[in-house]
N, CA and C atoms as an extended XYZ file, in Angstrom:
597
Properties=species:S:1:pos:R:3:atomname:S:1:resname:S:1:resid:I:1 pbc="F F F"
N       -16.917      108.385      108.868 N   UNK     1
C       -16.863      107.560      110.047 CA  UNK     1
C       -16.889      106.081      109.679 C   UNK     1
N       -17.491      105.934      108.921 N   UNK     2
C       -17.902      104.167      108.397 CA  UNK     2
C       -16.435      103.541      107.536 C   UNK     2
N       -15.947      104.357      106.866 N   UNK     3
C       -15.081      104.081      105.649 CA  UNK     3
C       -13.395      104.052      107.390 C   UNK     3
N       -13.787      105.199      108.902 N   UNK     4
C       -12.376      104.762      109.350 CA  UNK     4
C       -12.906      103.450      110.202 C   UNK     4
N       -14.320      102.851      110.301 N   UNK     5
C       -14.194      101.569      111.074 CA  UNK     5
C       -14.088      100.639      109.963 C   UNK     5
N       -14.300      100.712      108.940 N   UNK     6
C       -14.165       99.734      107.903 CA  UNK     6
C       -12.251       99.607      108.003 C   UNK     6
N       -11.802      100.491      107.776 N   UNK     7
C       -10.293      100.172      107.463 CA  UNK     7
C        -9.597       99.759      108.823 C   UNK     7
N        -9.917      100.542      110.013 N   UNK     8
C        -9.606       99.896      111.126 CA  UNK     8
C        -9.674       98.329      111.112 C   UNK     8
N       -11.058       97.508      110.765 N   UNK     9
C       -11.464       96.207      110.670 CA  UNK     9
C       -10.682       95.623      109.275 C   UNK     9
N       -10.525       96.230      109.040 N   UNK    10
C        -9.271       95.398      107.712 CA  UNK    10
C        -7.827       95.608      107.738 C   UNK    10
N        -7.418       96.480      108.910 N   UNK    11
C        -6.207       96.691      109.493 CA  UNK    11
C        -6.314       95.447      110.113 C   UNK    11
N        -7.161       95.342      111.106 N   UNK    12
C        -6.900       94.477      112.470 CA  UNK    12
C        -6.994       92.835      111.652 C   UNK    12
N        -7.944       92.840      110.797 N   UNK    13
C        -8.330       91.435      109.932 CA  UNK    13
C        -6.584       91.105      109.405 C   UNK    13
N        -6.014       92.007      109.096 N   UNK    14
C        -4.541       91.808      108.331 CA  UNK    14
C        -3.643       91.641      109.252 C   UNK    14
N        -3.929       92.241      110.285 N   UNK    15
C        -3.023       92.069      111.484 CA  UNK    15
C        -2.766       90.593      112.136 C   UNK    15
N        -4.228       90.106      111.913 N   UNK    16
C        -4.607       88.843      112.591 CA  UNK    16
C        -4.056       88.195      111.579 C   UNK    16
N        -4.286       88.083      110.793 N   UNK    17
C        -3.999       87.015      109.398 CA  UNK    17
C        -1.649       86.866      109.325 C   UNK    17
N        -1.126       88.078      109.882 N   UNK    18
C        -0.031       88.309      109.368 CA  UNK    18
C         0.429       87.505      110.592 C   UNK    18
N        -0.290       87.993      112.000 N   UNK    19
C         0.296       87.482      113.095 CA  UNK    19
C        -0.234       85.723      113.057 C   UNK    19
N        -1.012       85.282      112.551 N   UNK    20
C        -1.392       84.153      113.161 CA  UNK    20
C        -0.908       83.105      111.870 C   UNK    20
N        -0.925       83.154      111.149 N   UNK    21
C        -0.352       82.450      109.931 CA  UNK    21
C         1.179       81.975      109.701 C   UNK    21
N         1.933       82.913      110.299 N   UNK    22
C         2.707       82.196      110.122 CA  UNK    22
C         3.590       81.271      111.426 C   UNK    22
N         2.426       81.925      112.386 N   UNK    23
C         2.707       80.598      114.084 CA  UNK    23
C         1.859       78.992      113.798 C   UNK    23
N         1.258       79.362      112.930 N   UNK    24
C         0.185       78.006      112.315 CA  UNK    24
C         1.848       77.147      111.400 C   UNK    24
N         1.839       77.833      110.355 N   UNK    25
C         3.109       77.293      109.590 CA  UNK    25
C         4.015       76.892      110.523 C   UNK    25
N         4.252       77.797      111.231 N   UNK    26
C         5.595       77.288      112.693 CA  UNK    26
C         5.086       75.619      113.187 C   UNK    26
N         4.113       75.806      113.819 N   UNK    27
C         3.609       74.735      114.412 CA  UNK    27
C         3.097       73.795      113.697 C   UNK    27
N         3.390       73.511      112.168 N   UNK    28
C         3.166       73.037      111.598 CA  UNK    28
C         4.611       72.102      111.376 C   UNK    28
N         5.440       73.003      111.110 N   UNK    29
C         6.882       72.739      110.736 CA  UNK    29
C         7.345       71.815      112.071 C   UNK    29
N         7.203       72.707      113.070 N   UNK    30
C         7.522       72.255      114.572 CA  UNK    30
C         7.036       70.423      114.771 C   UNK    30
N         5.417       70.062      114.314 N   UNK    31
C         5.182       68.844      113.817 CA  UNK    31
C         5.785       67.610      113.333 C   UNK    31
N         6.196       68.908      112.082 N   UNK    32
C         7.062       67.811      110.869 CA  UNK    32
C         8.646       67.498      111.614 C   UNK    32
N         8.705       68.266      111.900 N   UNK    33
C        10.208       68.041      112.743 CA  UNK    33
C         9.855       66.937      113.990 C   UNK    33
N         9.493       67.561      114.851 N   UNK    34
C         8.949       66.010      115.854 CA  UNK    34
C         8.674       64.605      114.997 C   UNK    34
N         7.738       64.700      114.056 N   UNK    35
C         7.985       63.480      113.349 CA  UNK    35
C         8.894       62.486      112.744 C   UNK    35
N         9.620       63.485      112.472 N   UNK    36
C        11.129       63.348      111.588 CA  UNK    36
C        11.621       62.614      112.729 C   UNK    36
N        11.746       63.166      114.189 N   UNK    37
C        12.528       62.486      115.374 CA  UNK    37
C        12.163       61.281      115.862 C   UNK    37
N        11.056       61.363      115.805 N   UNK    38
C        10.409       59.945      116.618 CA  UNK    38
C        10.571       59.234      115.245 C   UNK    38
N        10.832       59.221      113.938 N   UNK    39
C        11.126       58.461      113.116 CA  UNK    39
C        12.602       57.937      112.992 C   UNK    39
N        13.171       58.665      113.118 N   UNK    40
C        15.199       58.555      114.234 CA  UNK    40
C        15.056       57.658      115.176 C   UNK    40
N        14.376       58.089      115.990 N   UNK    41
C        14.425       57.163      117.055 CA  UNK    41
C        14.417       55.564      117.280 C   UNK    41
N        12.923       55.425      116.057 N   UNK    42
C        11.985       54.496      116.212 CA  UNK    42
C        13.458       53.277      115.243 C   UNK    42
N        13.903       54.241      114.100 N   UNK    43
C        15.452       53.228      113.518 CA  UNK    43
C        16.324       53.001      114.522 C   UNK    43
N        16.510       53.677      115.240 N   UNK    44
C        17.636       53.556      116.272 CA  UNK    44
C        17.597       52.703      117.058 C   UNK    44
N        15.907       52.379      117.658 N   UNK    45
C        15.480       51.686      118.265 CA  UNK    45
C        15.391       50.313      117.749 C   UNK    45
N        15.127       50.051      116.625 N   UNK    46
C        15.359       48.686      115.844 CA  UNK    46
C        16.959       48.793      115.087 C   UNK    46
N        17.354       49.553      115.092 N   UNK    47
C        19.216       48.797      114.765 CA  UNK    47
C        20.021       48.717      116.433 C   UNK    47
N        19.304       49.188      116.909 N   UNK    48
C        19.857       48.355      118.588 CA  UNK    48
C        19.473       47.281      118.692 C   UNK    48
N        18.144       46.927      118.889 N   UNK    49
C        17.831       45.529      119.099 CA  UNK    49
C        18.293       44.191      118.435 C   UNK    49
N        18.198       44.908      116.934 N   UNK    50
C        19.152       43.998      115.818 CA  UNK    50
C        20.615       43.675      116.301 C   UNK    50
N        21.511       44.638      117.105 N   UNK    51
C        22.760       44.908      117.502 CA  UNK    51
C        22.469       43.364      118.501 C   UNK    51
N        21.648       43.711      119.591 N   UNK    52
C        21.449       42.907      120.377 CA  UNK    52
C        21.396       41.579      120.057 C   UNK    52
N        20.423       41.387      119.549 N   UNK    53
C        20.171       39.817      119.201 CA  UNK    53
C        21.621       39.275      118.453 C   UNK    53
N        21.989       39.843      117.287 N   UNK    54
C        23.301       39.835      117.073 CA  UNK    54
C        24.329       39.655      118.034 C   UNK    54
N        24.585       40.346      119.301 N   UNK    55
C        25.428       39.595      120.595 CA  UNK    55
C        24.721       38.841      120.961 C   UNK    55
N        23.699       38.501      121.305 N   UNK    56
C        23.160       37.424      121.999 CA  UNK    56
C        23.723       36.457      121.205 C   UNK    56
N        23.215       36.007      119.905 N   UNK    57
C        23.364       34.922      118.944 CA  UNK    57
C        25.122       34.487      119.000 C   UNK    57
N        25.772       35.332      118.834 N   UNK    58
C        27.487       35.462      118.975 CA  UNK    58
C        27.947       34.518      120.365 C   UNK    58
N        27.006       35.502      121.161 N   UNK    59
C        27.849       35.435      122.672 CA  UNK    59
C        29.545       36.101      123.266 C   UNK    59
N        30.271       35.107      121.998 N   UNK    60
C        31.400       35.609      122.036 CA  UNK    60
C        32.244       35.977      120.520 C   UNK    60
N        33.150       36.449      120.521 N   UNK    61
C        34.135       36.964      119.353 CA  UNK    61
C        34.364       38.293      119.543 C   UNK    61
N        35.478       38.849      118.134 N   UNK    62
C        36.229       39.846      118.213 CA  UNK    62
C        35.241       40.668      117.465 C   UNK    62
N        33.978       40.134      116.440 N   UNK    63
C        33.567       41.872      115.609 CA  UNK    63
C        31.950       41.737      116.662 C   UNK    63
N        32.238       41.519      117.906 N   UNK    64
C        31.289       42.256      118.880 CA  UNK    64
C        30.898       43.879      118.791 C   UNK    64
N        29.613       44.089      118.833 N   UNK    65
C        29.541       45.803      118.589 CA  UNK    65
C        28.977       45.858      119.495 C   UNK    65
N        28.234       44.978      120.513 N   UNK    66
C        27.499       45.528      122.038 CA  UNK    66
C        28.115       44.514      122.776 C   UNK    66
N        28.561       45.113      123.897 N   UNK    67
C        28.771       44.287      125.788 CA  UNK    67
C        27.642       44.271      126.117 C   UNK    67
N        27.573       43.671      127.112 N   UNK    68
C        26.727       43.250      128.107 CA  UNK    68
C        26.400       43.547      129.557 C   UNK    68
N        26.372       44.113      130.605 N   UNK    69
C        26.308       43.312      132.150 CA  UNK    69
C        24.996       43.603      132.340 C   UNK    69
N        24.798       42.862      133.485 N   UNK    70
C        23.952       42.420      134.159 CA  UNK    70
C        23.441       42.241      135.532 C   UNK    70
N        22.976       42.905      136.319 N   UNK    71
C        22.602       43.313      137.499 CA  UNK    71
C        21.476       42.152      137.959 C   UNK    71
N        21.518       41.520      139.105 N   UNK    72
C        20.200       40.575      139.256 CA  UNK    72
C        20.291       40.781      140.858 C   UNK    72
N        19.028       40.833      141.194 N   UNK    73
C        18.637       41.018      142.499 CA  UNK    73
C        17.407       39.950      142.560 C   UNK    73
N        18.076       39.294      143.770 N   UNK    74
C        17.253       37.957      144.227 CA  UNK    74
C        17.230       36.963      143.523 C   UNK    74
N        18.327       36.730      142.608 N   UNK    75
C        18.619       35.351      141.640 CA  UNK    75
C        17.769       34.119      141.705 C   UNK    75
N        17.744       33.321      142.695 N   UNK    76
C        17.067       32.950      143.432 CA  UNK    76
C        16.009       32.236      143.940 C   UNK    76
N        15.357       33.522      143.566 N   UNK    77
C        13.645       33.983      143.562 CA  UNK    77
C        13.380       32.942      145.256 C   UNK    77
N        14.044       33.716      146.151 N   UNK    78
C        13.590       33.381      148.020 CA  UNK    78
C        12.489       34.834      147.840 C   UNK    78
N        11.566       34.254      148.602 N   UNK    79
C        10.413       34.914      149.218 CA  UNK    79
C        10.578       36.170      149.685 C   UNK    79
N        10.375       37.677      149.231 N   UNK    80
C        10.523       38.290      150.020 CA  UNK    80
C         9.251       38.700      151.176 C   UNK    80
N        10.027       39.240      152.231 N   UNK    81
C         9.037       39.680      153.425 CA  UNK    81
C         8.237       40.746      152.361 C   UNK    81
N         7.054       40.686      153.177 N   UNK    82
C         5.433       41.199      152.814 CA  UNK    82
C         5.388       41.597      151.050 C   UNK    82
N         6.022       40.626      150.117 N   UNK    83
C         5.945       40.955      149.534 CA  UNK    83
C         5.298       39.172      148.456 C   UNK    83
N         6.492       38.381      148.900 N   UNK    84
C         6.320       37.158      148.532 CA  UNK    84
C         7.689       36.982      147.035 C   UNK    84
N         6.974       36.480      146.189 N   UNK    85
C         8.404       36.380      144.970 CA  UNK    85
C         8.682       37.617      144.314 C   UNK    85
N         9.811       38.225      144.084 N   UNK    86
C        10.655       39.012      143.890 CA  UNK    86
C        11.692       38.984      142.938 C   UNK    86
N        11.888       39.594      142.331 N   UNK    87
C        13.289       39.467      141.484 CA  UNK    87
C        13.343       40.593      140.555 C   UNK    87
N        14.895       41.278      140.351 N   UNK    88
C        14.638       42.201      139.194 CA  UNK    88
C        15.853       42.130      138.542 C   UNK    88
N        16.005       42.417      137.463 N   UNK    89
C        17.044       42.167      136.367 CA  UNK    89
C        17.336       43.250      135.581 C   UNK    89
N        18.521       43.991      135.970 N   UNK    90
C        18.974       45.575      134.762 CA  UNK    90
C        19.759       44.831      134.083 C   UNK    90
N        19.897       44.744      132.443 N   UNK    91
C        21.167       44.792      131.395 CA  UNK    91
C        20.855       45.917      130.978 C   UNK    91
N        22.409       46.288      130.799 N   UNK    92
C        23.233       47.823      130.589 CA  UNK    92
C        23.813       46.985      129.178 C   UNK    92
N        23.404       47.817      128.074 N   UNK    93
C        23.760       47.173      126.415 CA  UNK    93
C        24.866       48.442      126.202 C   UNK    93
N        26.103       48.375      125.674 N   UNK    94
C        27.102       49.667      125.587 CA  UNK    94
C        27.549       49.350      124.497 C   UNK    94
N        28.398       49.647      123.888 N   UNK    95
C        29.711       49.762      122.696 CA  UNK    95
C        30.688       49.760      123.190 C   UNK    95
N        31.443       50.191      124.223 N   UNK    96
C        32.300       49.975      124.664 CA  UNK    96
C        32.835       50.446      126.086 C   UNK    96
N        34.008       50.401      126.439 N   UNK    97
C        34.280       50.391      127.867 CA  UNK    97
C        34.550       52.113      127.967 C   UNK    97
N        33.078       52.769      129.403 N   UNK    98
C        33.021       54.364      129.066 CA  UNK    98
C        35.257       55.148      129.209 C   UNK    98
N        35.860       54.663      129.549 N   UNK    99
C        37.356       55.441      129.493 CA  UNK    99
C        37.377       55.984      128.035 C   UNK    99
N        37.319       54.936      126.817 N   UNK   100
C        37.587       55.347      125.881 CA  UNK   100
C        36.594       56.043      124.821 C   UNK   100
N        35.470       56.601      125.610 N   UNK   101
C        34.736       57.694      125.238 CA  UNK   101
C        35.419       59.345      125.340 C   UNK   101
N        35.768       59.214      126.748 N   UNK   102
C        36.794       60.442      127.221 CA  UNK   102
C        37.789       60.643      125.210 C   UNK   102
N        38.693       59.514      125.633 N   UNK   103
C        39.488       59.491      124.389 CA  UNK   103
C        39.117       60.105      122.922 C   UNK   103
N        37.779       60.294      122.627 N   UNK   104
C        36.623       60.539      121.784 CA  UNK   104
C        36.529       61.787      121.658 C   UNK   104
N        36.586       62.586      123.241 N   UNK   105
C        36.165       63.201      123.317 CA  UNK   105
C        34.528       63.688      123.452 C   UNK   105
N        34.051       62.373      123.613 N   UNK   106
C        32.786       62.070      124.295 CA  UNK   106
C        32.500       61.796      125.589 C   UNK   106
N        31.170       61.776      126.046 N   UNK   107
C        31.228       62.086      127.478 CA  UNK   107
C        31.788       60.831      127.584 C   UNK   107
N        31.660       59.684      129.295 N   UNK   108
C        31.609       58.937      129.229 CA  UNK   108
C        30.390       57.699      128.983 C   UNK   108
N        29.214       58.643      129.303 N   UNK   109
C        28.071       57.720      129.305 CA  UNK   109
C        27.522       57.469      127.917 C   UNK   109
N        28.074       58.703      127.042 N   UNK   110
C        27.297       57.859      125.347 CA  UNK   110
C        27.515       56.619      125.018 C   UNK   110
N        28.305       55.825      125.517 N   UNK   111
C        28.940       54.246      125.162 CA  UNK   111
C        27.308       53.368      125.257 C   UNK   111
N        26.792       54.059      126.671 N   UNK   112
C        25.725       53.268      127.103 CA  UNK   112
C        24.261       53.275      126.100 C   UNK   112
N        23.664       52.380      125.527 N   UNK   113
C        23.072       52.740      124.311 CA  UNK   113
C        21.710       52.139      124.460 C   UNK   113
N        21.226       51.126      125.298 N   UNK   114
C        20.340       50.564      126.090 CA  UNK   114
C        20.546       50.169      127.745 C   UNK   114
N        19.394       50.070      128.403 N   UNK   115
C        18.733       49.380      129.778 CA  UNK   115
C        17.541       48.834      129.562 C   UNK   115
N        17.490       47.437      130.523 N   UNK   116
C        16.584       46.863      130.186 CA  UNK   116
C        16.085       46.086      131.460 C   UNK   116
N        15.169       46.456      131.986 N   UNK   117
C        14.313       46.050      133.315 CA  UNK   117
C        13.346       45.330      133.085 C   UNK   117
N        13.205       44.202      133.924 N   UNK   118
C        12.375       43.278      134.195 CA  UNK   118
C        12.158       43.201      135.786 C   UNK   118
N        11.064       43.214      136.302 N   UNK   119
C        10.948       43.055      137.840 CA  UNK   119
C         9.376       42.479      138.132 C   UNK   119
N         9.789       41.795      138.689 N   UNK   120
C         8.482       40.743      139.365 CA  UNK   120
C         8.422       41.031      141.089 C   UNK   120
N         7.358       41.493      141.247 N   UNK   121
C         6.974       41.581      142.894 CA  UNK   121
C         5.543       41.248      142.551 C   UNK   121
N         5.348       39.894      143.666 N   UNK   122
C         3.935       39.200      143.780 CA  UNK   122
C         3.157       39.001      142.848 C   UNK   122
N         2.198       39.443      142.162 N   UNK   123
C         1.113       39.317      140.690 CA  UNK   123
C         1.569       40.153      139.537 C   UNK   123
N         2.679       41.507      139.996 N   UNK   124
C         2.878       42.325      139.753 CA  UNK   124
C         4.074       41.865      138.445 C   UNK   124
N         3.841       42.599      137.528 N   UNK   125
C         5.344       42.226      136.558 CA  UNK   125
C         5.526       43.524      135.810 C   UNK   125
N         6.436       44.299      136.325 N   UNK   126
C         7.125       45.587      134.972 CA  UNK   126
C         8.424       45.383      133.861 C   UNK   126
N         8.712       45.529      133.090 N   UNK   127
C         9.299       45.674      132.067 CA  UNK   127
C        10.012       46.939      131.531 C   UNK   127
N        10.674       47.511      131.748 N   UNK   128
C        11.401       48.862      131.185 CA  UNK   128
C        12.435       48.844      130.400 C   UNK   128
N        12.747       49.965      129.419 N   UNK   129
C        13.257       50.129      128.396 CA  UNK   129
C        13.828       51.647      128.326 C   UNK   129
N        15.363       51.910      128.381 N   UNK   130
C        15.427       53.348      128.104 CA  UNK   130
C        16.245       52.969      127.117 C   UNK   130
N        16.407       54.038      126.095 N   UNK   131
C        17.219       53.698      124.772 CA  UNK   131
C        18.375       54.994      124.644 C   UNK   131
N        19.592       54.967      124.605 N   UNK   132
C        20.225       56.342      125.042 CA  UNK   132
C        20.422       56.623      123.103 C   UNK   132
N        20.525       57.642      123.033 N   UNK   133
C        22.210       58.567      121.825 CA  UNK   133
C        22.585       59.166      122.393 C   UNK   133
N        24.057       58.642      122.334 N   UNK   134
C        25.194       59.564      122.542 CA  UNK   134
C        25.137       60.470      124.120 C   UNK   134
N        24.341       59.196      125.075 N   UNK   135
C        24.410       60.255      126.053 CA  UNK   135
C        23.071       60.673      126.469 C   UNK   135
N        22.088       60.561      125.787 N   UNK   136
C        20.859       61.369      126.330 CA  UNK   136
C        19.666       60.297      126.171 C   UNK   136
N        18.853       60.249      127.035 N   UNK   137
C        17.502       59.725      126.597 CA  UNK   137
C        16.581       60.001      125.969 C   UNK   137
N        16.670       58.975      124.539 N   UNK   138
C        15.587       59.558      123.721 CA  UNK   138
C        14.227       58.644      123.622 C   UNK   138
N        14.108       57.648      124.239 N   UNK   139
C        12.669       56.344      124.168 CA  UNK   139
C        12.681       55.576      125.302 C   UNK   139
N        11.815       55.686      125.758 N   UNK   140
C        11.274       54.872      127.505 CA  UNK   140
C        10.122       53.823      127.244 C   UNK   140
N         9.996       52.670      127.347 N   UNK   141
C         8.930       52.303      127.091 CA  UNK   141
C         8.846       51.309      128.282 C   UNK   141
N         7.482       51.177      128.626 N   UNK   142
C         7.129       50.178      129.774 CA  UNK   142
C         5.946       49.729      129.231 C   UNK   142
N         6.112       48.157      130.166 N   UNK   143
C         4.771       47.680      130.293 CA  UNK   143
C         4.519       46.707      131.369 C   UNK   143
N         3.227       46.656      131.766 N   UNK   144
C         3.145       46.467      133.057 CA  UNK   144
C         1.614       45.894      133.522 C   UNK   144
N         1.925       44.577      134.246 N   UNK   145
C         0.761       44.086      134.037 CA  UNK   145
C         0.432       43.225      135.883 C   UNK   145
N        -0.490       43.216      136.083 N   UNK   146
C        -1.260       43.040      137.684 CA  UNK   146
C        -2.162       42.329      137.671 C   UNK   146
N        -1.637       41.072      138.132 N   UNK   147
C        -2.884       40.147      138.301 CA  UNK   147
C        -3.111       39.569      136.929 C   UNK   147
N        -5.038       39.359      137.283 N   UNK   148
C        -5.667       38.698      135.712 CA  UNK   148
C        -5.933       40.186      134.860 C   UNK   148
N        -5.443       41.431      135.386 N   UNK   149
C        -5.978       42.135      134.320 CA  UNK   149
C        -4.927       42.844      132.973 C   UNK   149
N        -5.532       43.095      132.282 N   UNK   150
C        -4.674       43.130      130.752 CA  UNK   150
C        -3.483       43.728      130.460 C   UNK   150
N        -2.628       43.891      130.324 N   UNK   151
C        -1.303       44.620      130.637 CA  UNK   151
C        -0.980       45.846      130.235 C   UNK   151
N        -0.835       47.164      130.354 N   UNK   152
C        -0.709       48.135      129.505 CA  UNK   152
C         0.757       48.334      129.138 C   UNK   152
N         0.724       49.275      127.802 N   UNK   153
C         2.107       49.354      127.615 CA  UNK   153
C         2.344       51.236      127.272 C   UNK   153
N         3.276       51.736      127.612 N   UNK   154
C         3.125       53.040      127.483 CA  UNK   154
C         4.453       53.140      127.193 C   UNK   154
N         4.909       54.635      125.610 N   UNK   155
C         6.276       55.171      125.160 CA  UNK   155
C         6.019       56.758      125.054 C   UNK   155
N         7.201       56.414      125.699 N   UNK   156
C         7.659       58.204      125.414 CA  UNK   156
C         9.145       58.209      124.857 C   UNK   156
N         8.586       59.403      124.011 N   UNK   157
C         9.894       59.873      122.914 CA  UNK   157
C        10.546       61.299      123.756 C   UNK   157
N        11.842       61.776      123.655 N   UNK   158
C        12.567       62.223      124.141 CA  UNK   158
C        13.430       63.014      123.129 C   UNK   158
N        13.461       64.336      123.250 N   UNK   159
C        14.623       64.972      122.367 CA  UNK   159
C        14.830       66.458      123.224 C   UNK   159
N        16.109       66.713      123.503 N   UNK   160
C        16.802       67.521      124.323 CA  UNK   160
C        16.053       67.610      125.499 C   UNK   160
N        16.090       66.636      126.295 N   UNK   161
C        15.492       65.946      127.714 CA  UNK   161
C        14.010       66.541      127.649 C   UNK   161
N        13.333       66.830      126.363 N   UNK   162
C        11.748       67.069      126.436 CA  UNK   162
C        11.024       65.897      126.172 C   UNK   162
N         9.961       65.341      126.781 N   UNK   163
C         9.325       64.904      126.089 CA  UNK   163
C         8.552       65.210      124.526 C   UNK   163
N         8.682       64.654      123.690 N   UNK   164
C         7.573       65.059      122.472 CA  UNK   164
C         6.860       64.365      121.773 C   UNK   164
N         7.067       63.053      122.573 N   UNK   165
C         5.242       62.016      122.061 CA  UNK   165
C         5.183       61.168      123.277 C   UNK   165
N         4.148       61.079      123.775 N   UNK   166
C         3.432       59.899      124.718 CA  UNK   166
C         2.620       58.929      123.686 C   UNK   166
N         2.948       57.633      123.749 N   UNK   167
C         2.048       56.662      123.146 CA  UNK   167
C         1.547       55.670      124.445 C   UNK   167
N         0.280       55.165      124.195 N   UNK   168
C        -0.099       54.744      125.476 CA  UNK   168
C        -0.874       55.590      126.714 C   UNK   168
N        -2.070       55.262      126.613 N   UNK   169
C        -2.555       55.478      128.524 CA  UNK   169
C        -3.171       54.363      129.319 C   UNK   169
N        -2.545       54.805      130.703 N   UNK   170
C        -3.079       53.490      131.289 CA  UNK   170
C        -4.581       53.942      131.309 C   UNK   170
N        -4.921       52.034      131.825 N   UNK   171
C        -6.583       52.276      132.500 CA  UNK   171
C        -6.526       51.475      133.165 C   UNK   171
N        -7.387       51.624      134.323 N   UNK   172
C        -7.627       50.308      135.404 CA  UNK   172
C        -7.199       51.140      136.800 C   UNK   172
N        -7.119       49.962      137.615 N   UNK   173
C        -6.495       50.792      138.699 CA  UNK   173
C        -5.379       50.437      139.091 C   UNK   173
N        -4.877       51.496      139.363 N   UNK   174
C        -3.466       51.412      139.879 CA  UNK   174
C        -2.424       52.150      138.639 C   UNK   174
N        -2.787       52.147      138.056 N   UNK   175
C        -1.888       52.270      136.581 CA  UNK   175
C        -1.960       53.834      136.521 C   UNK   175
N        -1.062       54.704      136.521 N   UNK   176
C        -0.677       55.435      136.232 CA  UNK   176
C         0.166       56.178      135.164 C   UNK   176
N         0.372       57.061      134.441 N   UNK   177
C         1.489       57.775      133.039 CA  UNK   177
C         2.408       57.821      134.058 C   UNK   177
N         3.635       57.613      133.180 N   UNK   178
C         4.884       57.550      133.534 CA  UNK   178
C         5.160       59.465      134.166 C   UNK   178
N         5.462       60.280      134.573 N   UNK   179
C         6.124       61.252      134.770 CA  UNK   179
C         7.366       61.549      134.005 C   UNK   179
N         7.690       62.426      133.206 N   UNK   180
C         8.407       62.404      132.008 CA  UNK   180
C         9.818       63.199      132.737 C   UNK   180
N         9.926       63.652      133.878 N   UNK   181
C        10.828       64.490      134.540 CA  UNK   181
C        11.090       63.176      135.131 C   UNK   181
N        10.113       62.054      135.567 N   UNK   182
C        11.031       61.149      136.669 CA  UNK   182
C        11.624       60.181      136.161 C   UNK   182
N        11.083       60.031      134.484 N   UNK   183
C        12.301       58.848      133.733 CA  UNK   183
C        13.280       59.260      133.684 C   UNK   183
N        13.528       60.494      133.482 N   UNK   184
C        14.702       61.430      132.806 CA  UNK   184
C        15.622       61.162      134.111 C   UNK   184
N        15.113       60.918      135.159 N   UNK   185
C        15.327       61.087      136.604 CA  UNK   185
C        16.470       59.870      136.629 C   UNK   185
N        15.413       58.592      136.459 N   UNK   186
C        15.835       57.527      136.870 CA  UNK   186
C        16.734       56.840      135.795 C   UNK   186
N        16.677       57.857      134.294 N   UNK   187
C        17.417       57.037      133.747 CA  UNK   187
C        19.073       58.111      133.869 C   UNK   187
N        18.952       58.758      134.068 N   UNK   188
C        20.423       59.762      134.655 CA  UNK   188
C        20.936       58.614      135.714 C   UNK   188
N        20.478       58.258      136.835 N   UNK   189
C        20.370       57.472      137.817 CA  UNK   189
C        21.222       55.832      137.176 C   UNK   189
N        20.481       55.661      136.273 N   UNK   190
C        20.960       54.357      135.617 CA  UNK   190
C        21.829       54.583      134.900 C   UNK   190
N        22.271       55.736      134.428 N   UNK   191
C        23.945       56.052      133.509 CA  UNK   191
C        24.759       56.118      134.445 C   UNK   191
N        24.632       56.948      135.380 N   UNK   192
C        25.331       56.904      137.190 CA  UNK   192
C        25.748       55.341      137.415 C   UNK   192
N        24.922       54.743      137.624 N   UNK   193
C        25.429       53.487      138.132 CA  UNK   193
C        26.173       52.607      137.411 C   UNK   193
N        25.940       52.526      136.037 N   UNK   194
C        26.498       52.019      134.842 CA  UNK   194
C        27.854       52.292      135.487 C   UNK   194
N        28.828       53.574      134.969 N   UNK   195
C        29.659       53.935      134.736 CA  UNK   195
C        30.435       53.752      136.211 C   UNK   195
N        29.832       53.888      137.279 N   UNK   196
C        30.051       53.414      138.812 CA  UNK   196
C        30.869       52.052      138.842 C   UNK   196
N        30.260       51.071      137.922 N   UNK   197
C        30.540       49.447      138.213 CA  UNK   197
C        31.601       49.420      136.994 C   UNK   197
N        32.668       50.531      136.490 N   UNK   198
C        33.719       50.612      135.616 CA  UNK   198
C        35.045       51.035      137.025 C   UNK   198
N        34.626       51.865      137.899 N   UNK   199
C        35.431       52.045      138.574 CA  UNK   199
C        36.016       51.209      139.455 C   UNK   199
């Protein structure tokens, strides 16, 4: 009797060890791979900006690698009702004009490769950032600051419309985590409109 609970308990001990070892390794690997991405990203994210400043500095010429436009609401800055000063500012950063993506054989929206939000209502000031490849959102970053108190800044990384790193939590009040379904939301929303102001 002792020698079949002994082997039973070294069945089940082996069982455990066979089943759980190698979902540890998985999720280990699974890790290293997320890392690997948000390390993609994080280059991608600094040879855009480099791209950028690079058109900025240019302005104009023929070995341009990013366009420009520019969306401004309340130029201005007139008072809005119950709100007081106002203003918000989208640049759409692309490679080129979305038709000759089709040509590619790419969608049309991979052209679009940054957005970049700035919006001021009353004490209030946000800042947004979506960073595309080829079409998809892979880095959101905001920051956002109210009044005299300290500004927070919060990123999320993105790979096959999942989130797979949050950096950043708010504190204070009012401040809330971004919803990772409603960037995905709003930045679909902002490839939409992009490609809208081609037609």
């Amino acid at each position: 009797m002792i020698r079949i609970q002994c082997s039973r308990r070294l069945w089940l001990a082996w069982l455990l060890i066979l089943c759980v070892w190698p979902c540890r390794g998985a999720t280990q690997a699974s890790a290293s791979l997320q890392e690997d991405e948000v390390r993609r990203i994080r280059e991608l994210y600094t040879r855009t900006n480099e791209a950028i400043r690079s058109a900025v500095a240019k302005k104009s010429g023929e070995d341009q690698t990013l366009y420009c436009n520019e969306v401004v609401t309340n130029r201005y800055d007139g008072a809005w009702r119950a709100v007081g000063n106002y203003s918000r500012r989208e640049v759409f950063w692309y490679t080129d004009q979305p038709e000759f993506a089709r040509y590619e054989n790419l969608p049309e929206e991979s052209v679009l490769v940054k957005v970049e939000i700035k919006e001021t209502a009353a004490v209030r000031s946000v800042a947004e950032e979506y960073l595309f490849d080829t079409g998809d959102l892979v880095f959101y970053y905001r920051r956002t600051k109210a009044g005299e108190t300290a500004p927070w800044e919060e990123r999320l990384y993105f790979q096959d419309k999942k989130m797979i790193r949050r950096l950043g939590e708010p504190t204070g009040e009012g401040f809330e985590p971004s919803d990772p379904a409603k960037v995905l939301v709003r930045a679909a929303k902002l490839q939409k409109f992009f490609l809208s102001s081609f037609d």
